[in-house]
N, C-alpha and C positions, 0 to 999 in steps of 0.2 A: 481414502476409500476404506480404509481398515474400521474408521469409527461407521460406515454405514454399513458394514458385515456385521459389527457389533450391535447392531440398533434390530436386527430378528432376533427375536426369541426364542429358544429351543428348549429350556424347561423349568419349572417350579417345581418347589421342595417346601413340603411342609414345616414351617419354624414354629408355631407354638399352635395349639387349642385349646379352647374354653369348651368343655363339657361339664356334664353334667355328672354331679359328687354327691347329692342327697336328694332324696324320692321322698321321704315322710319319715317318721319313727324317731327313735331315741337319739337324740343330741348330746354329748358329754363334750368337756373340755378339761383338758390336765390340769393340774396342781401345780405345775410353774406357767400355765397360762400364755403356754405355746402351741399349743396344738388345739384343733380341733377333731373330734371323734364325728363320725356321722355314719349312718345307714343307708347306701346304695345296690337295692335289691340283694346277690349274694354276697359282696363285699362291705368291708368298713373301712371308709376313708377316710387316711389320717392328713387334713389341711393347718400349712404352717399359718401363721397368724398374718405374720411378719409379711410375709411374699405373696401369699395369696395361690400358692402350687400345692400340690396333691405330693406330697414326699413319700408316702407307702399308700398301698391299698391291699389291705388283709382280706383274699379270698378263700370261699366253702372249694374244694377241691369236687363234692358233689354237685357245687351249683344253683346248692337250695339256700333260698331265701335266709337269712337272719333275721332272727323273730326280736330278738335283745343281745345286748354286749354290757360290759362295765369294766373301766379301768379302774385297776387297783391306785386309792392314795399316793405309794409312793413312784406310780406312774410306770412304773415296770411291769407289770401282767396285765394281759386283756384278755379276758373269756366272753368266747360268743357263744348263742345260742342258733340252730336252726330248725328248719321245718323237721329235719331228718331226725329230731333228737338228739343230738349230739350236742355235748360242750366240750369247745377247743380252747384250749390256755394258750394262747402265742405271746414269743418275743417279737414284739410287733415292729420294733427300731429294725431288727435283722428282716421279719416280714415272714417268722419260721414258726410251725404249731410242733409246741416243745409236749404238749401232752393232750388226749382225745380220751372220752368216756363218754358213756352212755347218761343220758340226763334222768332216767328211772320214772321221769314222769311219762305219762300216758300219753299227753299230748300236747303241742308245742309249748317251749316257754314263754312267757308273757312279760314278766318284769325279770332283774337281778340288780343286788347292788353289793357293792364291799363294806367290811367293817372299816375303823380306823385304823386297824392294826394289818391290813391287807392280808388278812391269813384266813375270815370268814367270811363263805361266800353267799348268797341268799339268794334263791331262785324262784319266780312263784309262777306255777306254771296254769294255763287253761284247764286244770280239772281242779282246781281249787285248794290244790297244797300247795303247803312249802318246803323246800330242800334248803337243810344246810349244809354246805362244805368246808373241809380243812384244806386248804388248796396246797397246804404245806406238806400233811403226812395223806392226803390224796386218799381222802374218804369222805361219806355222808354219816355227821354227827346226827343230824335233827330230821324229822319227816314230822311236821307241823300240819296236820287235820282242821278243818272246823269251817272255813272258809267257805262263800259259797258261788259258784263262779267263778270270773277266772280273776286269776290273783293279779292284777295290773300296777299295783305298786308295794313298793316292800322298801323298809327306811332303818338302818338303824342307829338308837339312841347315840348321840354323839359321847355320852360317858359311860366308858366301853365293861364299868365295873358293874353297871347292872346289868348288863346283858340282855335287855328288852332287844325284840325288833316290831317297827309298825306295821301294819300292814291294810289294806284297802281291797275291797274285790266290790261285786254288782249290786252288793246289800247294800254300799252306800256307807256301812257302819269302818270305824279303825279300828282294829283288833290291836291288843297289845300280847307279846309272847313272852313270856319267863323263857328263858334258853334252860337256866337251871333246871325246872320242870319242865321243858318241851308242851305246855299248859298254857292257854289261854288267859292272862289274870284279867282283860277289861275290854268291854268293847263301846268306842266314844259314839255316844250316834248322835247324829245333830242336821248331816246332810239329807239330802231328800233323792241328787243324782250322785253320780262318782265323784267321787274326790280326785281332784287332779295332782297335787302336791303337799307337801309336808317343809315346814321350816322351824325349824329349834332355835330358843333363845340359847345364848352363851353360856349362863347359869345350866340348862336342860330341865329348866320348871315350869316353860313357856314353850307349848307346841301351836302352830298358826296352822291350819288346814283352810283348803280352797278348793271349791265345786263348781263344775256347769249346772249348779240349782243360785246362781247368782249370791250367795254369800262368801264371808270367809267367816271361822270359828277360829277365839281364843281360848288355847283350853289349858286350864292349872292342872299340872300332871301331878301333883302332890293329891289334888282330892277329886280328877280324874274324872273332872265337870269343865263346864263351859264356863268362861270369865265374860265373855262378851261377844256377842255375832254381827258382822261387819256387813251391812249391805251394801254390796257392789255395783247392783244393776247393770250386770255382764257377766257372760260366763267365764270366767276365771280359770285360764289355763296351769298359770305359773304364781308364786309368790314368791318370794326373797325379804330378809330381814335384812336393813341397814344398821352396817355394824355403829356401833357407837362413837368410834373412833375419831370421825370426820366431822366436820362441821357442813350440813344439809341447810344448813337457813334458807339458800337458793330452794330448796324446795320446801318451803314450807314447814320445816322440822321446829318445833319449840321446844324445849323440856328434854327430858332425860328417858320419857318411855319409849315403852318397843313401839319400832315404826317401820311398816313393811311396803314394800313393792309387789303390786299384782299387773298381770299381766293377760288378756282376754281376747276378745270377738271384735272390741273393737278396734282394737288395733293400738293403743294408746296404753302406754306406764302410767299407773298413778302411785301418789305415795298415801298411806293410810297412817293417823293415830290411833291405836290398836284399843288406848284408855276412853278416847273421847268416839271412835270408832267413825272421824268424821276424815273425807278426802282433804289432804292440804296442799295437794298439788296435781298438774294434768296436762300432761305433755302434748304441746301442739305439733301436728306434725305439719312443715311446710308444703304449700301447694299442694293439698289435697282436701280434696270436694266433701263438701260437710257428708256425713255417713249417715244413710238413712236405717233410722233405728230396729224398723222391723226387720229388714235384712240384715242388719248386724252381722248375722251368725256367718252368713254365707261371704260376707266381705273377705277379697284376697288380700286384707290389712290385716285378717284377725292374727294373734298371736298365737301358737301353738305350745312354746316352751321357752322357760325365764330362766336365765343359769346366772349365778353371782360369778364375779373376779373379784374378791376380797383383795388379793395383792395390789393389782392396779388399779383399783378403786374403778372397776366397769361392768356397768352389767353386758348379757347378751340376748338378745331376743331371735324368735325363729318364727317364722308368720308362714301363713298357708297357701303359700307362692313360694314355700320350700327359702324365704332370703333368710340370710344368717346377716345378722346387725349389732354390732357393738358398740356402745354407750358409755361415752364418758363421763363420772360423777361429779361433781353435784350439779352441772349444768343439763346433763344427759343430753349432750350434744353429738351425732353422729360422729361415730371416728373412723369407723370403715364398714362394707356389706360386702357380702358374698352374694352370689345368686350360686343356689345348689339347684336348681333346675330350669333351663328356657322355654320347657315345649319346644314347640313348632317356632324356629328361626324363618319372617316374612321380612326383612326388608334387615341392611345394615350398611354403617357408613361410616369411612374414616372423618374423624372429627380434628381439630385442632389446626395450629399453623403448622406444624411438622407430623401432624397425624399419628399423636400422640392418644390417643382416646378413636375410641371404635361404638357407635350411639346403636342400639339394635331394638327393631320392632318383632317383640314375638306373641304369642297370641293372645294378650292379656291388653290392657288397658295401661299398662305401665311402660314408660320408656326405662331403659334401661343403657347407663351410658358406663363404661368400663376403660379404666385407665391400664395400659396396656403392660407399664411398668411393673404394678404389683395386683392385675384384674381385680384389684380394688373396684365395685361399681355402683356409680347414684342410681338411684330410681328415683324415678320422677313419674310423678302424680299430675295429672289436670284432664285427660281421657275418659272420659266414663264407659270407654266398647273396645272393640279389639284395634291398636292401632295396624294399621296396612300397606303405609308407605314410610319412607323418611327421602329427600334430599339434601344435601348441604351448599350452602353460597362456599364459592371457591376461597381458599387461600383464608380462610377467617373461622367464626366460632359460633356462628349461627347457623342455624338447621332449621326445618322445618318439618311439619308430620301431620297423615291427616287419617283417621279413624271411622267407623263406622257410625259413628255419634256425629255426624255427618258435619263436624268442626274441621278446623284447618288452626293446628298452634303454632307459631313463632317461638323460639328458645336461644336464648345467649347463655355463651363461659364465659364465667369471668377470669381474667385469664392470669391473676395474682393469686383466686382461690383456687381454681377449680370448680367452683358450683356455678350448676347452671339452671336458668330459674326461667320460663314461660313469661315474655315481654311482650306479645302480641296473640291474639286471638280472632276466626271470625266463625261465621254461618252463613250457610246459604243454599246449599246443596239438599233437595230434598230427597237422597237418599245416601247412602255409604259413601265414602270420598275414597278412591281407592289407587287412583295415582297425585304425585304430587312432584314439580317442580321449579326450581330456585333461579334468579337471572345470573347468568354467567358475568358481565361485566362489571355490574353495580348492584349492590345489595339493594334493590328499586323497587323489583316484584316479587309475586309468586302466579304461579299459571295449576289449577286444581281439574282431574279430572274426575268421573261420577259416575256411578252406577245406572243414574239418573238423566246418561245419556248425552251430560252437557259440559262443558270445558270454561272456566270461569278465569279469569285473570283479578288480580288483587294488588292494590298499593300497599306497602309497606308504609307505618307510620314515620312522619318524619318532624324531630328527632324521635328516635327509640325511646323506649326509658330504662334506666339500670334496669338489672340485677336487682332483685327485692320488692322492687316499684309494683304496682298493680297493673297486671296486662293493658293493653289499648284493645279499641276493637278496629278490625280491619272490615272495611266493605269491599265488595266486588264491581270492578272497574268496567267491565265488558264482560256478557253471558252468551253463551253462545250453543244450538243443540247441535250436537258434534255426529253422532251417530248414530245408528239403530237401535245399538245394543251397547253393553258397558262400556265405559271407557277402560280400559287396561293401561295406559303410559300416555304420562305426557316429558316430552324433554324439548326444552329449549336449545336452540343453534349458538355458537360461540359466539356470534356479534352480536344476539339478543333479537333479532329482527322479526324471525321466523320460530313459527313453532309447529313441533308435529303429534299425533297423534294416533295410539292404536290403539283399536277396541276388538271387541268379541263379535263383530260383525264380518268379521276377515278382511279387513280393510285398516289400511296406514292412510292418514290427511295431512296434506301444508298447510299451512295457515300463515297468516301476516300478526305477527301481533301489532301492531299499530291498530288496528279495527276489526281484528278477528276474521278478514275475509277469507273465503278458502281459496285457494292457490294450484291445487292437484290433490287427486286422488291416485291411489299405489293400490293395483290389482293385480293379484297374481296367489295367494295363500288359498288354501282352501279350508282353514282353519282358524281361528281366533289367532289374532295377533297378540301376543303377551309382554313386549317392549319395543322400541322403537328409540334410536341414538342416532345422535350427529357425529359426523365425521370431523374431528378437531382441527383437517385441513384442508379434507376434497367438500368438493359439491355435492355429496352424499350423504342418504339415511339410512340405516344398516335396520331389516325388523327381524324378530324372531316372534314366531308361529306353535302353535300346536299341534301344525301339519308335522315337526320333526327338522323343518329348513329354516337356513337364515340369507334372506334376500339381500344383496345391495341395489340402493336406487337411485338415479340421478335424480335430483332435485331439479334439472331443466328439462328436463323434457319427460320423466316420472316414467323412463324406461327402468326394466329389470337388468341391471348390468351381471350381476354375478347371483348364484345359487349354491349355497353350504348346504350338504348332506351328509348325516353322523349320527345325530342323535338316534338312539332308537322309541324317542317318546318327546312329549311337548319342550320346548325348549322355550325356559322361562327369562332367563335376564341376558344378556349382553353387550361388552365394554369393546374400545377402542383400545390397544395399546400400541408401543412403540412406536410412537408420534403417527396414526391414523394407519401403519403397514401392515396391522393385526388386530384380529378380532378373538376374544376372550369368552362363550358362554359358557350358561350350563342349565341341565335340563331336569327334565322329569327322572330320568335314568338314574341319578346320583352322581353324571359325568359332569367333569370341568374340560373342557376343549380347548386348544390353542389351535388358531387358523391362521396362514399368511393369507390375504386377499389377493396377492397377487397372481400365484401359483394355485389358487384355490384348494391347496394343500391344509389337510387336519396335521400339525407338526407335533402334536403329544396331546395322550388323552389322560386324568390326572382322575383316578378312584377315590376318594378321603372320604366319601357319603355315603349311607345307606337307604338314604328318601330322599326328595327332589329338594334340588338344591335351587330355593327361592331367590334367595340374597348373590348378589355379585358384584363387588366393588372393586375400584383399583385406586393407590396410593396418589399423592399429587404428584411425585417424583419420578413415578410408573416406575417402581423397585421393586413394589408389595400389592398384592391382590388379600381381600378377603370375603371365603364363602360363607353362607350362613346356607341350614338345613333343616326339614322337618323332622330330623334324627337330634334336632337339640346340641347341634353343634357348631363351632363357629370356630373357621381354620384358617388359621392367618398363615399367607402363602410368598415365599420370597424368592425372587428370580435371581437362577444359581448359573444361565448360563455362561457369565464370566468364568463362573467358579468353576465348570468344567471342563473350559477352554484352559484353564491353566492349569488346570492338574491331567487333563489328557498331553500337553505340551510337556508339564513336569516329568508323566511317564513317557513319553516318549525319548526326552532325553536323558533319563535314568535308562531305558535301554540300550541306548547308545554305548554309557558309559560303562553298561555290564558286559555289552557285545564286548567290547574293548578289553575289560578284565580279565575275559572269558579267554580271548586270542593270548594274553600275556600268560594267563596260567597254564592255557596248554604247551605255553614255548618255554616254560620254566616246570614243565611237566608234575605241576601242582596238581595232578586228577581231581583228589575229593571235593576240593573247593572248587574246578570247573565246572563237574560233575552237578553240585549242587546250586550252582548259578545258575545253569539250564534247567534245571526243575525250578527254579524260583521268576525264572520268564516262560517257566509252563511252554517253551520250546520241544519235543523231542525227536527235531532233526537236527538239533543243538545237541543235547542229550547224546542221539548217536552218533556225531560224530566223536564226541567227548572217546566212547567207549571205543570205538575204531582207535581212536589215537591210541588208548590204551592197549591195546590187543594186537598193535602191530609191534610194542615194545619186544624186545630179547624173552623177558618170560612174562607173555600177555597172558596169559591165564590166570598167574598168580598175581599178575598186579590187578588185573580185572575183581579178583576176589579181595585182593587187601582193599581194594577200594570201594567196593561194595559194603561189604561189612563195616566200613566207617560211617557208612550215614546212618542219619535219625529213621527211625520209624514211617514217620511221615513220609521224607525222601524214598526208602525204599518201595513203599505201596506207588508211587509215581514211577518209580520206575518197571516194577512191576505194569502197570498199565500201559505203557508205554512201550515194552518188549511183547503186549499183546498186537500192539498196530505191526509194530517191525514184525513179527512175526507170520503176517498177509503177507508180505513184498516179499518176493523170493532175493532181492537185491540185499536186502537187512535179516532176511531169518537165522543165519547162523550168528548175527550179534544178540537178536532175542535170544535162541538156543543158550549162548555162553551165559547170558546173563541168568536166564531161567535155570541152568544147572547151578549157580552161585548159591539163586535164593533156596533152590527147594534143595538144595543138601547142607547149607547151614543155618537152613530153619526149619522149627516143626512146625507141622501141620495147624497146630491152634497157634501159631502166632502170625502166620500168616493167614489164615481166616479171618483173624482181626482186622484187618485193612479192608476198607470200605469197597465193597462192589466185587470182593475176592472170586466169587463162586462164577458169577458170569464170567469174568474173563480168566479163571481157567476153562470155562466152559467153551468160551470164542477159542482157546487154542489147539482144543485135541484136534477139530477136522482138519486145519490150514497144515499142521504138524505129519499129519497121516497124509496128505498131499507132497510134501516136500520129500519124504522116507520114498512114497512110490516113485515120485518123478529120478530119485537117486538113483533109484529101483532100477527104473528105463536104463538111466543112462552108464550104470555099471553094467546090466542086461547088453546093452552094444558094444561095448568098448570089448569084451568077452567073445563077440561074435566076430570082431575082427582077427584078432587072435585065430578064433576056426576057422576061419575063411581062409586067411595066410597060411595056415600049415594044408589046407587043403589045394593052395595053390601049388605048394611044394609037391606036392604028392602029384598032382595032374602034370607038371611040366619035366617029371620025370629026372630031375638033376637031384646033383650030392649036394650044391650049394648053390648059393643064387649072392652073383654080387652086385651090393646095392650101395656100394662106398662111391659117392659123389663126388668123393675130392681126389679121387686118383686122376695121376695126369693123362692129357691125353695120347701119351709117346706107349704107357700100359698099356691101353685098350684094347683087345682083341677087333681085326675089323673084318676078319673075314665073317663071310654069308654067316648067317646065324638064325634058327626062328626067333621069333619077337613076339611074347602074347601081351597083350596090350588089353586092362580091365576098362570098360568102360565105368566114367565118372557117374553113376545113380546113387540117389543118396538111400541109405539105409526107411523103408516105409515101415512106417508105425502103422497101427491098426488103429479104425476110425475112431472106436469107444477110448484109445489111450489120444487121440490127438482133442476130443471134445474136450475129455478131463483139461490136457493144457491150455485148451482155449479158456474156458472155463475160470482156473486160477489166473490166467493175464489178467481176466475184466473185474476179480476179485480184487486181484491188487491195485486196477488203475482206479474205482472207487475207493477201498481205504487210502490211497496216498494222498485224498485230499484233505485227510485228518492231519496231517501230517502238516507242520508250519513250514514255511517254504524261507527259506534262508541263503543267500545268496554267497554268504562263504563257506558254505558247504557245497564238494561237489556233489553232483545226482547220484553216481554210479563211479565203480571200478575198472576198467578195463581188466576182463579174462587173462589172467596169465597160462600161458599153454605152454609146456617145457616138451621136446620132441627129447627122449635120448633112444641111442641105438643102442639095445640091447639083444641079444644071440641073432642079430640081423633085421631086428623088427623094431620100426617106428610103433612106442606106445605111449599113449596120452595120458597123465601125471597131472591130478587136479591141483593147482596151485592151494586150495585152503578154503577156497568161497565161490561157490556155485548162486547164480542168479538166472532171472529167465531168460539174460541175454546173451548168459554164456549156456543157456543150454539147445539156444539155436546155433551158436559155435558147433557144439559140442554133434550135433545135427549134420552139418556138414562135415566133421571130420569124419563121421563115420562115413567115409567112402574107402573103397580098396584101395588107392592110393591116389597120387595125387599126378596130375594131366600132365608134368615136366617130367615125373619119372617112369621107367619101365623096366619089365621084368626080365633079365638077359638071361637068354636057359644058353649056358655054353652045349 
């Protein structure tokens, strides 16, 4: 029975996410070619190579936007610019801004870059100058004029004796600057649009420029002319010169001239001979769809920025879908990609035999498949529209996805590489394909649903064909028009028999796959249905609605058995978990929901979103869920309720064994260390009794102080709070009292303000305190009155003495006739305003004593010690030490004139 206690769910714990680390803008990478730099709105994210994690992220503390950054050469300084003005120099390893100054230009910066020497800084801002800086002795050397526009690239000569720096702005022209003179000495003009980049031969006699006007220029910087102009036939983001080092033959490379890499619109490296000015090589990129040239510009292939790794012989590319891609030379064979942005996350899915890889459809045309290890991830190409589904065939490495481009792709791992490569393809659907799914038994079908209104079943090719092979096509086996309006999901039953169906017409269908006939309709939504699941072991289909509900339904008789109510907005996907006992969705809201079915109980509601969370998958193992988001996020979720079963067991029997230690130090009259066991189980009717035991010692007072003043800080402010509760209960206020005279006479006033929440709970103590003083008040006021009433008895019974010694014999006693005045038993009346007040403090106390933890080898209360002694012939009452509210209904009754066994004998 213990494993089916174990088999509900109680809650999930975020283990890792893929967000988004770069929006657009300046890309750098270090100097030992471990890090990557990026720009994400006000932060720069520093991504390891290696792991594929975000290890720092340097934020504007303002929040404004960074406009440019540049890491110094020897990888220790990083200066940012923002909207505000500002450049901040941070230790970016620590993630600390070590120095802040105002940027003097007028208005935002646009470029910067370092010298070699990481000591000059260059700035070129949108009004058209340039700032130089000493980031050493933390001044501006140079304010460089002339420019026109905004200065969007600044470069300087790599041999740092001449002191030039380049520079580009909207003229299109590259100025050259004498530092010596802060003077213009040349301006190259050749381009027609901006110059995107700048690349220096080794020698530094050889400058290579590249423009969105489709050329590149070689220019002899000795006679400060053009050597030869490169036609590209693309706009030309990036360039890079291949060092001479290597041996290129694989691309194309002959001879010993300069030979550069450009990088553009369409998406594609090529290598250039700079002498013959002709391409000698052109990177194919696999499975993607020839690129229509007039669109070019606008293709999410184009490249945006080409960055060399001269150490590891790699370039890096950055394309206009935000992927960061790195290339190994001379094959320039993919070696790893980042995605720095998803958008909108529509559809995601554990991939692999151990669900190793996570495949995600998000608004683009690209699949995107991410290895979970190092979020290393492929993108795959063959889509030409937004894709909007994915399913996976169980337990294997095929998938499937279908798009707006109204196709349906087939995709295998290979499962020795890793890549995975589109082996089947169809069409048929004449409009958006917008659900898709896989046969659960045998990798046999697929079942597509349409906007178009129709549900199509499809054969899988038999045999497949590798990996690499040229897709097959797949025809549609059975067409069927399914609904009024879209189809939104389709999911196939575990035995593969049945299939069901939900569209935007507010309606879920059975179906037979065998002939597509229909079987039942499911009414009850008043809202587009937006998924529909099988139950992995009832005769049930679970939908979810736009109404905000999640229906269950029999499949025999297409009754509504159950109704889930939670979300406060459409509720988009929904899993099955813990073998069929639990339902898993999430909605428009940004909510992820846990449901038992059976109790029709929401058992946890899980926040990690800030837009509707599309995607919802669970593992094959049912250990791990992952959501996908229109927030661009994707949060792999792992179920922890083992893990809190054993660390609530853990704590439980960690307080056992302190209960324990706690007993042994109070019998070995160890105070400070019982003392501080009870604050550390956050007990304090543990805590009081600690202090009782101290304070009934020989000299409780002084040991109550030595032991006080040995705890930390921390402890004392706990205690402190804690003599604010005792101090409600009339039972416990003279142990607050002792303790509160400890703190506030050997401590001053600011060091106890320092303790959190100080103010209000001295503020909770003045009334309770002014309460216990008057109640004292009362009952010395009676104890006083009895006193006059006794001497006033003497005086009325007209005797010299009155004997009142009850232990004389009876042979003494006088028995002749005598009067007898005999008081009757009334108890002393309070006045109604003093009896409200005590009503009043009871119902204070019996509330706060629920703050109070309830401990069961503590007792409740003290029994009232009341000492009678005879003193000049009068019974008077002698407070033992500690007054509570139940010794002062004692105390209530004693005040009577005496008591009903005794009487007054006037001889």
């Amino acid at each position: 029975m213990a494993g089916n206690t174990l088999l509900f769910k109680s809650n999930y714990a975020v283990s890792s996410k893929i967000e988004p680390f770069y929006k657009g803008g300046k890309v750098q990478i270090s100097h030992d070619e471990l890090y990557i730099f990026c720009t994400c709105g006000p932060k720069v994210n520093i991504l390891q190579i290696d792991t594929g994690k975000i290890i720092h992220s340097i934020e504007q503390d303002d929040q404004e936007d960074i406009t440019s950054f540049s890491l110094s050469p020897d990888d220790e300084m990083l200066v940012t610019a923002s909207r505000a003005l500002l450049l901040k120099q941070w230790d970016w390893k620590q993630g600390k801004c070590t120095r802040s100054w105002r940027a003097i230009h007028n208005v935002p910066v646009a470029s910067m870059t370092f010298d070699c020497t990481s000591t000059l800084l260059a700035t070129g801002g949108c009004d058209g100058t340039i700032k130089l800086w000493d980031v050493v002795k933390q001044y501006c050397t140079h304010n460089l004029k002339g420019s026109s526009g905004v200065v969007h690239l600044v470069e300087f000569h790599p041999d740092i004796s001449r002191l030039q720096l380049f520079s580009s702005s909207v003229d299109c022209g590259i100025r050259i600057w004498d530092l010596r003179t802060s003077k213009c000495i040349c301006v190259l003009e050749s381009h027609y649009s901006a110059v995107t980049a700048l690349a220096f031969s080794p020698d530094g006699q050889t400058l290579i420029s590249s423009g969105r006007d489709k050329i590149c220029s070689v220019w002899d910087l000795k006679k400060k002319e053009v050597k030869r102009t490169v036609p590209v036939y693309e706009a030309v983001e990036g360039v890079v010169l291949l060092p001479g080092t290597s041996d290129y033959s694989q691309m194309g490379v002959k001879g010993e001239g300069v030979h550069f890499v450009t990088a553009g619109s369409k998406g594609v490296l090529r290598v250039w001979d700079s002498s013959s000015a002709r391409c000698v090589f052109t990177q194919v990129l696999p499975d993607a769809p020839a690129l229509k040239t007039e669109e070019g510009d606008l293709d999410p292939r184009s490249l945006m920025h080409l960055l060399p790794m001269p150490r590891s012989n790699r370039l890096a590319t950055v394309t206009a879908e935000h992927n960061i891609l790195i290339y190994q030379m001379p094959a320039l064979t993919v070696q790893q990609q980042f995605v720095g942005y998803n958008d909108d996350i529509l559809d995601v899915k554990f991939l692999g035999k151990d669900d190793t890889h996570l495949v995600v459809a998000t608004n683009s045309s690209q699949l995107k498949v991410f290895e979970l290890a190092t979020n290393s991830c492929q993108i795959l190409y063959g889509h030409t529209d937004t894709i909007l589904s994915i399913d996976v065939f169980r337990r294997g490495s095929m998938f499937a996805s279908c798009a707006k481009d109204n196709w349906l792709r087939l995709w295998k791992m290979d499962v020795k590489s890793g890549q995975v490569r589109c082996v089947a393809q169809g069409s048929g659907h004449s409009n958006a394909v917008g659900s898709i799914a896989c046969s659960r038994l045998k990798k046999g079908f697929l079942v597509s649903g349409s906007q178009d209104c129709t549900i199509k079943v499809w054969d899988l090719p038999d045999p497949l064909p590798d990996v690499g092979c040229e897709p097959l096509l797949m025809t549609a086996r059975l067409t069927e028009k399914a609904h009024d309006k879209d189809v939104n999901s389709v999911t196939i039953s575990p035995n593969d028999k049945l299939l069901a169906s939900g569209s935007q017409d507010r309606t879920a269908k059975l179906w037979s796959l065998a002939d597509l006939s229909l079987l039942g309709v499911f009414r009850g939504h008043s809202r587009g249905v937006w998924c529909v699941q099988f139950s992995p072991v009832d005769q049930v289909l679970a939908t979810a609605s736009a109404d905000g509900s999640i229906k269950i339904w029999s499949i025999q008789d297409f009754s509504c058995l159950k109704t889930f109510e939670g979300h406060d907005a459409s509720v988009l996907k929904i899993i099955f978990v813990s073998r069929g006992t639990q339902l898993v969705s999430s909605g428009s809201d940004g909510l992820v929901k846990l449901w038992t079915i059976k109790t029709n109980e929401c058992v946890k509601t899980f926040d990690a979103h800030q837009d509707k969370v599309w995607a919802l998958h669970g593992s094959s193992r049912d250990e791990l869920m992952v959501t996908g988001s229109a927030d661009s996020t994707i949060s792999l979720w792992k179920d922890v309720t083992e893990v809190e079963l054993a660390e609530e067991q853990a704590k439980q029997e960690d307080q056992v064994l302190k209960q324990q230690e706690l007993s042994n130090l109070l019998h070995e009259k160890k105070y400070v260390k019982a003392l501080g066991i009870a604050i550390s189980l956050d007990q304090p009717h543990t805590a009081l009794r600690v202090i009782r035991e101290i304070r009934q010692q020989e000299d409780g007072m002084q040991e109550l102080e030595k032991t006080l003043l040995k705890l930390r800080q921390d402890q004392k402010a706990s205690v402190l709070r804690y003599s604010v509760v005792w101090n409600t209960n009339s039972r416990s206020c003279l142990d607050a009292q002792a303790v509160l005279q400890v703190l506030l006479t050997h401590l001053s006033p600011d060091q106890i303000l320092q303790y959190q929440g100080t103010r209000a709970h001295l503020e909770g103590l003045i009334p309770y305190t002014e309460r216990h003083m008057q109640r004292i008040g009362r009952l010395l006021q009676a104890s006083m009155f009895l006193d006059y009433m006794w001497q006033k008895m003497r005086v009325t019974g007209g005797v010299d003495s009155v004997n009142l010694n009850d232990d004389d014999d009876d042979d003494d006693m006088d028995t002749s006739p005598q009067s007898i005045f005999i008081i009757d038993k009334q108890p002393v009346r309070v006045s109604q305003q003093q009896a409200e007040e005590e009503e009043d403090l009871e119902e204070d106390s019996e509330e706060i004593e629920e703050l109070l933890d309830e401990d069961d080898s503590v007792s409740t209360s003290k029994s009232a010690h009341v000492s009678s002694k005879k003193t000049n012939g009068v019974n008077r009452v002698e407070d033992g030490g500690q007054v509570s509210s139940e010794e002062s209904e004692d105390e209530d009754e004693v005040m009577e004139m005496t008591d009903p066994s005794k009487t007054a004998t006037v001889r």
